[in-house]
C-alpha positions as CSV (number, residue, x, y, z in Angstrom):
1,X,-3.4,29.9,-10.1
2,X,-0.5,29.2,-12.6
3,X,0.2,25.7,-13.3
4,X,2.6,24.0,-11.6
5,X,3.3,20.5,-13.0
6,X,6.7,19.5,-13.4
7,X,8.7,17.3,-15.2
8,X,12.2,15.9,-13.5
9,X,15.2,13.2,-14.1
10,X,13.6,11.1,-12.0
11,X,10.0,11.0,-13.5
12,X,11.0,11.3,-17.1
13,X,6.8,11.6,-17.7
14,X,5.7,14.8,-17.6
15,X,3.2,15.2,-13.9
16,X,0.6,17.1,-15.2
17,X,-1.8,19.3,-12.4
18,X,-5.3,18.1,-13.4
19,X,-6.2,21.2,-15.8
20,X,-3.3,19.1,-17.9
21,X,-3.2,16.0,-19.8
22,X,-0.6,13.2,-19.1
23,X,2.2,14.3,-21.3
24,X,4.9,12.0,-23.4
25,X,8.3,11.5,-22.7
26,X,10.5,14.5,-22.7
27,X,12.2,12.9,-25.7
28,X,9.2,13.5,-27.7
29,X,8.6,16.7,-30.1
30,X,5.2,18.3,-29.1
31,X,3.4,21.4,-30.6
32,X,3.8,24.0,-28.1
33,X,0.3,25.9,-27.8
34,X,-0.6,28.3,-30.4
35,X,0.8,31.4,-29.6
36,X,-1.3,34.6,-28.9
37,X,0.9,36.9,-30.9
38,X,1.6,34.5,-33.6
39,X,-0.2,32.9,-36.5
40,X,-1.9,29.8,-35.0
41,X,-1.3,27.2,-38.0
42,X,1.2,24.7,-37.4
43,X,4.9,25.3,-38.1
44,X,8.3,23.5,-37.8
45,X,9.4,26.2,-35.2
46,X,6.3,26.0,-32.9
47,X,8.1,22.3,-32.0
48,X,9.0,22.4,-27.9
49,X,9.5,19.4,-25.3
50,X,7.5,18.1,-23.0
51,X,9.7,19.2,-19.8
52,X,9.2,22.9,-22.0
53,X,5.5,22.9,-21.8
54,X,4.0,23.7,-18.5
55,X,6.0,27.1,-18.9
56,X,5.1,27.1,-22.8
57,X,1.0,27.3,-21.8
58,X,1.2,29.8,-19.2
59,X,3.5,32.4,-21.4
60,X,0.3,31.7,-24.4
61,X,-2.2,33.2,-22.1
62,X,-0.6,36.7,-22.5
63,X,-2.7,39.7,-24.1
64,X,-1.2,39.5,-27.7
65,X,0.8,42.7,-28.3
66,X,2.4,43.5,-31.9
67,X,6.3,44.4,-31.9
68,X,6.9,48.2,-31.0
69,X,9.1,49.2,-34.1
70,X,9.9,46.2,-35.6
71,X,12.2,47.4,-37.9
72,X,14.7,48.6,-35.5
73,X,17.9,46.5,-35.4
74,X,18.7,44.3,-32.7
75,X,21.9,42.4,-31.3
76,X,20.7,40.3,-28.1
77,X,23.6,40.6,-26.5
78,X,23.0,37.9,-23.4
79,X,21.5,34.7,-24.2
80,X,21.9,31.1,-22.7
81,X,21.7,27.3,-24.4
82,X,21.2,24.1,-22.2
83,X,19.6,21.1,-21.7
84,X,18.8,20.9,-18.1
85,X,16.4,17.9,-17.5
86,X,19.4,15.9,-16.1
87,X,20.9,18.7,-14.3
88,X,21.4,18.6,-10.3
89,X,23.2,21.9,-9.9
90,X,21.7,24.7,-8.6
91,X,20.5,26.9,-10.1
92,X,20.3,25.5,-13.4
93,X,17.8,22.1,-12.6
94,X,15.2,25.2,-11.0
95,X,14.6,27.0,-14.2
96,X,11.2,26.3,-15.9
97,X,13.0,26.2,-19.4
98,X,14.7,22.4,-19.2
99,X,15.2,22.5,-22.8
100,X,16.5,26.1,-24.8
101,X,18.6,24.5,-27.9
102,X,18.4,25.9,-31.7
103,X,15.6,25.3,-32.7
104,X,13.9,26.8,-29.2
105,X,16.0,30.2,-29.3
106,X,15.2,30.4,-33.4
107,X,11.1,29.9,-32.4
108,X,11.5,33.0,-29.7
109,X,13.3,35.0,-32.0
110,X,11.1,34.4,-35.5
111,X,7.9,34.3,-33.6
112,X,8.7,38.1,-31.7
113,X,8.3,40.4,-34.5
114,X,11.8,41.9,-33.5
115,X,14.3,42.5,-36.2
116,X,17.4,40.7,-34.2
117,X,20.2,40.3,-36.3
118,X,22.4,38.4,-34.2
119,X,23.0,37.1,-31.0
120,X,25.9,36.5,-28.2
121,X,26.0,33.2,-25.9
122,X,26.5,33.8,-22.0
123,X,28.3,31.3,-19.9
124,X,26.0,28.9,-18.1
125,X,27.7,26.0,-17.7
126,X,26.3,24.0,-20.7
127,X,27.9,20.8,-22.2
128,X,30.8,20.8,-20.4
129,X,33.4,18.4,-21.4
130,X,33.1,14.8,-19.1
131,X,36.6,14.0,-18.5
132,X,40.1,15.8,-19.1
133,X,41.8,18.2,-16.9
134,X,39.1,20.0,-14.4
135,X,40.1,23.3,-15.7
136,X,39.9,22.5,-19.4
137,X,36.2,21.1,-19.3
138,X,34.5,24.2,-19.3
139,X,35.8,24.6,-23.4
140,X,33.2,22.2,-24.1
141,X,30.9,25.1,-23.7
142,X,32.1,26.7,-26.3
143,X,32.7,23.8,-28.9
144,X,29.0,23.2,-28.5
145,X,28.1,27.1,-29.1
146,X,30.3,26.9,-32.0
147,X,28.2,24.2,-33.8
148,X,25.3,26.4,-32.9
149,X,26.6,29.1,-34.5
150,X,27.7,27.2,-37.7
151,X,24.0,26.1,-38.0
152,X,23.0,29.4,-38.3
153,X,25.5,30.5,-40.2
154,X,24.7,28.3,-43.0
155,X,21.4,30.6,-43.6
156,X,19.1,28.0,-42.8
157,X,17.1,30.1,-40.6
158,X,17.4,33.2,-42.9
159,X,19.5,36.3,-42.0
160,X,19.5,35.7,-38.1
161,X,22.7,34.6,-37.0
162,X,23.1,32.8,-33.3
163,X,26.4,33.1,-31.1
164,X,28.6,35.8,-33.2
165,X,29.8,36.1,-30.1
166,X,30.6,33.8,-27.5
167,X,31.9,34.5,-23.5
168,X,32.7,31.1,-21.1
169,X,34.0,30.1,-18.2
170,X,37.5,30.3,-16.6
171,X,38.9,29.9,-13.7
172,X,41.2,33.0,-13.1
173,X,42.5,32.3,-10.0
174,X,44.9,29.8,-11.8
175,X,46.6,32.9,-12.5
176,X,49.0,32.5,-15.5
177,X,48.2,28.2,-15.4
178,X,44.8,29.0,-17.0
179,X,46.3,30.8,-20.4
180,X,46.2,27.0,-21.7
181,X,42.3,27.3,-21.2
182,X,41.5,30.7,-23.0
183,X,43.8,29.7,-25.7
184,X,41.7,26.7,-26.2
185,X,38.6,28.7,-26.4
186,X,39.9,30.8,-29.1
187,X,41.3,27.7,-31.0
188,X,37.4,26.2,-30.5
189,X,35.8,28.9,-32.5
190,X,36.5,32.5,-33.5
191,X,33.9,33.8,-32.4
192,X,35.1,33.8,-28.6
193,X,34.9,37.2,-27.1
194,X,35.8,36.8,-23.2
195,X,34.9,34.7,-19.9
196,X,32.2,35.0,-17.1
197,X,33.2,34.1,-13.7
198,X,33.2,35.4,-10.5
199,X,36.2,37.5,-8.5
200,X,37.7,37.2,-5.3
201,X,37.0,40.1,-3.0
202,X,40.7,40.7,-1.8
203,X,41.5,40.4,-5.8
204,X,44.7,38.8,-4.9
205,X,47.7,38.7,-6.9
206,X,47.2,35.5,-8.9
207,X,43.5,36.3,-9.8
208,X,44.8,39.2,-11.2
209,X,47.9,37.6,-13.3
210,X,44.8,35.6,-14.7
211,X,42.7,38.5,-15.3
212,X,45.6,40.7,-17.5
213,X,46.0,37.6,-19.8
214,X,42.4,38.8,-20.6
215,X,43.9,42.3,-21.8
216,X,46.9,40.1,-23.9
217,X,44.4,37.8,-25.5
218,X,41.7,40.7,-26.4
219,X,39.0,39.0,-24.2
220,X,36.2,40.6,-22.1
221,X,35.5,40.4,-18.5
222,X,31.5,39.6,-18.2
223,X,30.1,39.5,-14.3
224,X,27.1,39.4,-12.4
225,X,26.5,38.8,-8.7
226,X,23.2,39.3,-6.6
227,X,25.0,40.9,-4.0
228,X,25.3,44.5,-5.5
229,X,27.6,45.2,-2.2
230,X,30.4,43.8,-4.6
231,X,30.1,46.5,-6.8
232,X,32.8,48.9,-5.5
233,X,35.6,45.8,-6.0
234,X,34.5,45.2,-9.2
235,X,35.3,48.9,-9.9
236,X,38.2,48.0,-8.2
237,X,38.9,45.6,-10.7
238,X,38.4,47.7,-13.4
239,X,40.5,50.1,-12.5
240,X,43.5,47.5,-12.0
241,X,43.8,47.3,-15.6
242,X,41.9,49.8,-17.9
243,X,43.3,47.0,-20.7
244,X,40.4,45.0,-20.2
245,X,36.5,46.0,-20.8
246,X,34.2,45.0,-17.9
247,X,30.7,44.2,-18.6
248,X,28.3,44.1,-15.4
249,X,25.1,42.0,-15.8
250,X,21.6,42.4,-15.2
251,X,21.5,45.7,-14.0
252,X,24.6,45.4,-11.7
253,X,22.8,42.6,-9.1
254,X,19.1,41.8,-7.1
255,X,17.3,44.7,-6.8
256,X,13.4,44.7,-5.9
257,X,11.0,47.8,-6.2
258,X,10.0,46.7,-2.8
259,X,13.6,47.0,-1.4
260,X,14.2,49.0,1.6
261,X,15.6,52.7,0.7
262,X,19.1,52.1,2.6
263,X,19.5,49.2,0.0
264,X,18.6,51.3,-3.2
265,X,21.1,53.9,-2.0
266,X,24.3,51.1,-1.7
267,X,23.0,49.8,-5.5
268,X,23.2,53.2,-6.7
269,X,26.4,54.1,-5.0
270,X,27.7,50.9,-6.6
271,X,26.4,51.6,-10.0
272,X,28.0,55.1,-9.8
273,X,31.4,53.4,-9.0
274,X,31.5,51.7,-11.4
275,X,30.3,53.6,-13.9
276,X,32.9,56.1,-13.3
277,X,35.6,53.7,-14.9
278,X,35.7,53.8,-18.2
279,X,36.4,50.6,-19.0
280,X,32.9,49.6,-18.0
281,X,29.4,48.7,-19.7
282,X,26.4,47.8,-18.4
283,X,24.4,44.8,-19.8
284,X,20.5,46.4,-19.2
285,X,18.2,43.6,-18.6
286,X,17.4,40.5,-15.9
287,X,15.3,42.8,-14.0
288,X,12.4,40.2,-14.2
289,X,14.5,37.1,-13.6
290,X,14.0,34.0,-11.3
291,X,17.1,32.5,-10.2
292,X,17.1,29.7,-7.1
293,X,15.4,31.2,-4.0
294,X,15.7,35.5,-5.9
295,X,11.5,36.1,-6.4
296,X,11.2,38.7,-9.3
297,X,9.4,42.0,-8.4
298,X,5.9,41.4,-6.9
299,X,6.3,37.5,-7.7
300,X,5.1,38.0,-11.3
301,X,6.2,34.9,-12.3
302,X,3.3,33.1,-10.4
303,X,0.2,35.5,-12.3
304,X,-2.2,33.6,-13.1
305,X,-1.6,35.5,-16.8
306,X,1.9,36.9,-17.6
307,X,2.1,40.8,-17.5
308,X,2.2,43.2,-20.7
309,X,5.2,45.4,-21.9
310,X,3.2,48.8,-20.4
311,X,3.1,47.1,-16.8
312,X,6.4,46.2,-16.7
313,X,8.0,49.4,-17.8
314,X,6.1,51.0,-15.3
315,X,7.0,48.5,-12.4
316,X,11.0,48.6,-13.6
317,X,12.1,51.7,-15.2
318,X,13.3,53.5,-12.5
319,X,16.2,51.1,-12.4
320,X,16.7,50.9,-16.2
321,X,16.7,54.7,-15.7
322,X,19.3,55.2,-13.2
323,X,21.7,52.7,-14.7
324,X,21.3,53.9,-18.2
325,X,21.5,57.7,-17.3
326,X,24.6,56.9,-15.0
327,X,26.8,54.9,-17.9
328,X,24.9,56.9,-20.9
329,X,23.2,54.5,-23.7
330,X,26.7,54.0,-25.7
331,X,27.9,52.2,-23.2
332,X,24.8,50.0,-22.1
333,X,23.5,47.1,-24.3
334,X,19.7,45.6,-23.4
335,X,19.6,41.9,-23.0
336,X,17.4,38.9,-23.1
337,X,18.7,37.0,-20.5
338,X,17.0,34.0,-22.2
339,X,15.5,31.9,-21.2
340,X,16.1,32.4,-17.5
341,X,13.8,35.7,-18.1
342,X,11.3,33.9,-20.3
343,X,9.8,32.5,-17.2
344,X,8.2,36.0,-16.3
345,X,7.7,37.7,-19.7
346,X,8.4,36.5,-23.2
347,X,10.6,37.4,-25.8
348,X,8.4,39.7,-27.8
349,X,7.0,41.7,-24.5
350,X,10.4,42.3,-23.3
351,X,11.8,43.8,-25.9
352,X,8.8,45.7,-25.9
353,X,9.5,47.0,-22.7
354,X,12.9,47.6,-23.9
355,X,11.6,50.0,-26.5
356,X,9.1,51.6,-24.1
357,X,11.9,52.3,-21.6
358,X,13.9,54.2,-24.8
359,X,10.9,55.8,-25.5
360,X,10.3,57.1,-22.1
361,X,13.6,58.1,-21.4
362,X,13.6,60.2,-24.8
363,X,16.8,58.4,-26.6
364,X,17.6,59.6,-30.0
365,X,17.8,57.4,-32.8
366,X,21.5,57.3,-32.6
367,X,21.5,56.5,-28.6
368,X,18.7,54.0,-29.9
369,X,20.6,52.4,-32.4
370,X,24.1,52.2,-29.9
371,X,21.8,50.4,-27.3
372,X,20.1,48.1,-29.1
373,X,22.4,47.1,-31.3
374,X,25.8,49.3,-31.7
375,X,27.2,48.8,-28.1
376,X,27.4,45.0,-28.1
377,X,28.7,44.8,-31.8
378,X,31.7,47.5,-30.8
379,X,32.1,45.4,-27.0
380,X,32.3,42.2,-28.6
381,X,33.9,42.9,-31.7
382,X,30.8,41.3,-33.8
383,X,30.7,42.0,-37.9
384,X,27.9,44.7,-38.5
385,X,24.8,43.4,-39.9
């Protein structure tokens, strides 16, 4: 059985199960296990958390795999920072990964064998500001990406760049009171592209005065709800102002191979809703997540050995399939989802199964190169590397 020792707010000493030594305080820097794919000698980037390591062990007992063509270019359109071990919202203080800062994203990324260029941040909530107006908090989010991005920016960690692009939080249903927030996201760094956040489902009129300051201000309109019922409003959304590009997450919401066949029909009516607004694009990835009480497919989180790139791309592609043939790969982008998805799969094996989904489907170099890389550059107006 997979480990389950945890570490919490309240025990700041790591509870290890007893196939685990007594672990230091989360504070302390700890060599992560060697990793299967990697070079075992020691290195800077190998350094984790405590709180990190229980997930840390189980991902090294994967069967090593090499990078499926590691040359080809890669923008990670979807990635999250936090620290979580003090967290007591939900669902952020149940993911495995308390601690996914720099130098943790930097260690995924170098240690995959994939040639990612550059990455977006996704809203999550991180480093919010602790006092100030309620509605002005959430740029805290982004001042903190910013720094991120300026520490990779100074070459450090060799042509990767972090957070290019950044999308945040606000509340929309101010309606025209929350243009004071988005201009002080774009006043905290450049590099912010658009907001996350969800949408009321009688869009009333002030949520939309809030949502067409996204079209005046150039910013994106990122969502993702489990509920894949609300997939015909937010076609309905899109098509109340074609100014502003919608991008749906994680395959458009919870969806299970094991899912009864009345419910795959409503997901793929909803996909093919929205899909038919052009204003649209689909972020392709978080099929394998864990999120609160959602199980990923067949519970593959609790192996006692994570699965390989071949298994997965047999157990998902269908649903990669039927969203990427029904927006067509220039308007799709694959994602991490890190590191909510890093607790089923790591980074290297997922974008193998990325690849092997491309493969399978038959995607020419140029459908390869828009959606891997050339979608979320042109989306989120990014600099081409």
């Amino acid at each position: 059985m997979r480990c389950t020792c945890r570490s919490s707010a309240d025990a700041p000493f790591v509870t290890r199960c007893d196939g685990h030594r007594a672990g230091a305080a989360d504070p302390t820097r700890l060599q992560s296990p060697p990793r299967p794919n990697g070079p075992s000698r020691p290195r800077e980037d190998t350094l984790s958390y405590a709180a990190n390591e229980p997930l840390a062990r189980w991902l090294s007992q994967e069967t090593p795999e090499e990078a499926l063509e590691p040359a080809l270019r890669i923008v990670d359109p979807h990635h999250h920072l936090w620290d979580i071990r003090q967290s007591t919202a939900e669902p952020l203080k149940s993911f495995e990964q308390k601690v996914y800062l720099c130098e943790e994203i930097v260690d995924d990324i170098r240690g995959s064998g994939h040639n990612v260029v550059q990455t977006v941040f996704a809203q999550c909530g991180a480093f919010y500001r602790a006092d100030g107006p309620q509605a002005m908090r959430c740029v805290g989010e982004t001042e903190f990406v910013h720094g991120i991005y300026a520490m990779s920016n100074s070459g450090v960690y060799g042509d990767l760049r972090l957070c290019t692009g950044i999308f945040g939080s606000a509340d929309l249903r101010l309606g025209r009171q929350v243009e004071p927030v988005l201009q002080a996201h774009l006043a905290a760094s450049p590099n912010f592209r658009g907001v996350r956040t969800a949408f009321p489902s009688d869009l009333d009129e002030q949520f939309l005065q809030g949502y067409a300051l996204l079209a005046k201000h150039e910013l994106t309109f990122d969502n993702w709800s489990p509920d894949f019922g609300r997939l015909p409003t937010l076609a309905r959304l899109a098509n109340a102002n074609s100014d502003v590009t919608v991008i749906v997450n994680h395959l458009g919401g919870k969806i299970d191979p094991a899912a009864p066949a009345e419910d795959l029909a409503r997901w793929r009516a909803g996909i093919d809703a929205v899909a038919r607004c052009s204003n649209t694009v689909m972020k392709c990835g978080g099929g394998q997540m864990r999120v609160g009480n959602w199980e990923p497919p067949f519970h593959m989180h609790q192996r006692a050995t994570p699965m390989g790139s071949d298994a997965l791309c047999d157990l998902l592609f269908p649903f990669y399939q039927y969203v990427i043939e029904a927006f067509g790969p220039e308007r799709c982008m694959f994602e991490s989802n890190f590191p909510v998805d890093k607790e089923c799969v790591s980074y290297r094996t997922l974008w193998n199964v990325f690849k092997r989904i491309a493969a399978r489907l038959g995607l020419s170099a140029s459908e390869k190169a828009a959606i891997f890389a050339g979608t979320a550059t042109r989306v989120y107006r990014l600099q081409a590397r």
